[in-house]
N, C-alpha and C positions, 0 to 999 in steps of 0.2 A: 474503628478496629485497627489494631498496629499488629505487624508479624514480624518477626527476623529473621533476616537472606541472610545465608552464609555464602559469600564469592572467596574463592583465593585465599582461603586459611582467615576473612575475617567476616565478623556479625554485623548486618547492617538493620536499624529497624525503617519500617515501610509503614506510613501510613495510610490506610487504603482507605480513608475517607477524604482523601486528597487528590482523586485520577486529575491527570496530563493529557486530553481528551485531543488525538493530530489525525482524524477524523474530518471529513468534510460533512456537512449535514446534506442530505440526501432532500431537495426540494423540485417541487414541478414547477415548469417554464422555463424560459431562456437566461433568468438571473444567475445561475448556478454554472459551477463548473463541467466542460464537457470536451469533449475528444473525441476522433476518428469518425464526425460526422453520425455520431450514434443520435437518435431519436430522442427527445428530454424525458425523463418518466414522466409518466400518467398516472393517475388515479381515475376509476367511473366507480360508480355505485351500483351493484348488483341490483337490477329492476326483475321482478318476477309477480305479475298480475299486479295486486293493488301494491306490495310489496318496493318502496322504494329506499336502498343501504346507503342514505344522505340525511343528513338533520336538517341540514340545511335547505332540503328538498321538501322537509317536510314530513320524512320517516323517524319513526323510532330510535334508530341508531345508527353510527357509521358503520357499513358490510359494503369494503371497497377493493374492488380488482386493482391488482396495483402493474404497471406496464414498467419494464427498466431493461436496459441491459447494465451490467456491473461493470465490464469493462470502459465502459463511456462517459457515466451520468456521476462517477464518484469514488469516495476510496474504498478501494476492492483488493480482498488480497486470491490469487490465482495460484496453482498449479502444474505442475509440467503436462497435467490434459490440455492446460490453454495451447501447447505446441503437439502434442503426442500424437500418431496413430492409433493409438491404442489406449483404452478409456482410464483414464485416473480422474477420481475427483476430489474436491477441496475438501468434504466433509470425512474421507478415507487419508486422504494424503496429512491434511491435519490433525494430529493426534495430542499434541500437546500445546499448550495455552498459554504460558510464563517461560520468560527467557530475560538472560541479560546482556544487556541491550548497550551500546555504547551510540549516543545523537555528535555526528558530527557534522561542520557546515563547511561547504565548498564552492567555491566562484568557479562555475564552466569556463572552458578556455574557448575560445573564438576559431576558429580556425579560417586555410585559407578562402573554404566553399561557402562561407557563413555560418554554419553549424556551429553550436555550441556545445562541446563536449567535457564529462569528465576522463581525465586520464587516468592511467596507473600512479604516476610519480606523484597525483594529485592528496591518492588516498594512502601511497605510500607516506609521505610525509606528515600526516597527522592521524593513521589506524596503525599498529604495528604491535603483532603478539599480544592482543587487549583478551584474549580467552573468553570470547561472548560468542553467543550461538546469532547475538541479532545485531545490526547496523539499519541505523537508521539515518538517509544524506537527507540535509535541508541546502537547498540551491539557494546561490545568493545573488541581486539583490532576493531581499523575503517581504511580504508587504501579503494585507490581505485580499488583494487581488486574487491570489491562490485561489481563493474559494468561489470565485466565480470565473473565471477566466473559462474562451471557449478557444481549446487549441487547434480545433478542427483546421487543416490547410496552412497551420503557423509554423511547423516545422521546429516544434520545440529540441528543447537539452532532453540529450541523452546520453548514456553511459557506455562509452568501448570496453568489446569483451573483452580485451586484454586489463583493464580494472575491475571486471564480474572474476574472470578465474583469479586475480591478485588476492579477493574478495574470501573468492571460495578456499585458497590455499591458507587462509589465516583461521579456516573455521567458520566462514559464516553458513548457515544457514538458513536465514531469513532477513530477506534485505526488501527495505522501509524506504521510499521512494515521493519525493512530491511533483512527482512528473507520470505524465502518462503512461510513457513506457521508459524502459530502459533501454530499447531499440529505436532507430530511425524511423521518425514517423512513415517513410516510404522509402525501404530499402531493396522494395523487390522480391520481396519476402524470404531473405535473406535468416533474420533474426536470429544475428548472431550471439547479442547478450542474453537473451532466452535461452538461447540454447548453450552455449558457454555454462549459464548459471547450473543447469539442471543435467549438465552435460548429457546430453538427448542428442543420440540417443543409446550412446555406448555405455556407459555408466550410470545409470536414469538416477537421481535421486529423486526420489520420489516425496520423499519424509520435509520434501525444503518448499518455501514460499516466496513470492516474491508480492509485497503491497506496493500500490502507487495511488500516484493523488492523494498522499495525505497532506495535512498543514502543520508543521510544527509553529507555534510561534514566538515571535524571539523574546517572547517571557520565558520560554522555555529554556534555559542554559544548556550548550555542548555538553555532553558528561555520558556517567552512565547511569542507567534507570532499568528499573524490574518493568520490564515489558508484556503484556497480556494484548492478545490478538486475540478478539470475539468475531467471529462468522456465524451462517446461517448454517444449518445443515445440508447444504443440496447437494445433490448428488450431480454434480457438471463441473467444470473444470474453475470455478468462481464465486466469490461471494462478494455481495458487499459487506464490508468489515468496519470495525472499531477497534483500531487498536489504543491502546491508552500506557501510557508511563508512568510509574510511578518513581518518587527521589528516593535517593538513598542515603540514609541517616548514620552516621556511628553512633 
């Protein structure tokens, strides 16, 4: 199936039997990617008397509890409830599903503490007046690593709020992340690009997302792309998500 995006006064056609799938696959065990010390997900199979939800067990069919937190075990896109006193959740705060999306790559800068961060002048120099609702950074080097790495205690790249509000002042509202968070793994609970992004809590946008842990990969070209972010329904401040990209043709 092909549709045509109108951006900016021109037509572009999209083919939608083509997704750009920067999703991490969501697996049980220590193989997979994970963060903040969070638990790997689980699966068990509902046992109830003879009743066992494994085939492998020897039942009928798979009927399997599934254990996860979103923010730890993969790519998840969240809401200003992941910071709020006050309850927002992803399946409220997300309303719409397609956006355009502009994928740029950036080398964190080192600083003196070790930390690896993005700055403003980083994203000033290759995003400027681009009229997209979504940014999506891929950290460089890129390798797929990504997809299993355990950052727990590594004190990964993240992003200073004076680049989240640069962000937010061009328009974004939905920023696409291959890192755990945008904040410091242990700032003290400071969180200041969280809060920055969603301006929380004077301003709350409520309507904006922020994904992380996705994997672009570098089949994927910088550019821009008709962006679709699938989540679950729940009513909590998080989902695991699917976002996917699609190119843009003239």
């Amino acid at each position: 199936m092909k549709i045509t995006v109108s951006h900016q006064n021109k037509n572009y056609q999209v083919d939608l039997s083509k997704p750009l799938d920067i999703s991490i696959p969501l697996e049980e065990g220590l193989n997979t990617v994970n963060c903040f010390y969070a638990p790997p997900m689980e699966t068990n199979p509902v046992i109830a008397g003879d009743f066992i939800g494994s085939t492998q067990m020897g039942g009928p069919l798979n009927f399997l509890n599934v254990k996860i937190n979103p923010h730890g075990n993969g790519t998840h896109t969240e809401c200003v409830g992941h910071i709020a006193k006050e309850k927002f959740t992803i399946n409220q705060s997300l309303q719409q599903y397609h956006f355009m999306a502009k994928l740029v790559s950036v080398f964190p800068r080192k600083i003196d503490n070790g930390d690896r961060v993005i700055f403003k002048d980083q994203l000033e120099s290759i995003f400027k007046n681009e009229n997209v609702e979504a940014i999506v950074i891929r950290t460089l080097p890129n390798d797929d690593l990504k997809i299993k790495t355990n950052y727990s205690g590594a004190n990964p790249t993240y992003v200073h709020h004076e680049a989240i509000t640069y962000l937010i002042e061009q328009g974004i509202r939905h920023l696409l992340i291959d890192l755990p968070s945008v904040d410091r793994e242990e700032d003290g609970g400071a969180m200041l690009s969280h809060k920055a992004f969603w301006q929380y809590p004077d301003k709350i946008r409520e309507n904006c997302t922020i994904t992380e842990l996705i994997y672009a990969k570098n089949l994927i070209k910088d550019g821009f792309y008709l962006l679709n972010i699938q989540t679950a329904s729940f009513e909590i401040d998080v989902s695991p998500s699917k976002p996917v990209l699609y190119e843009l043709n003239p």
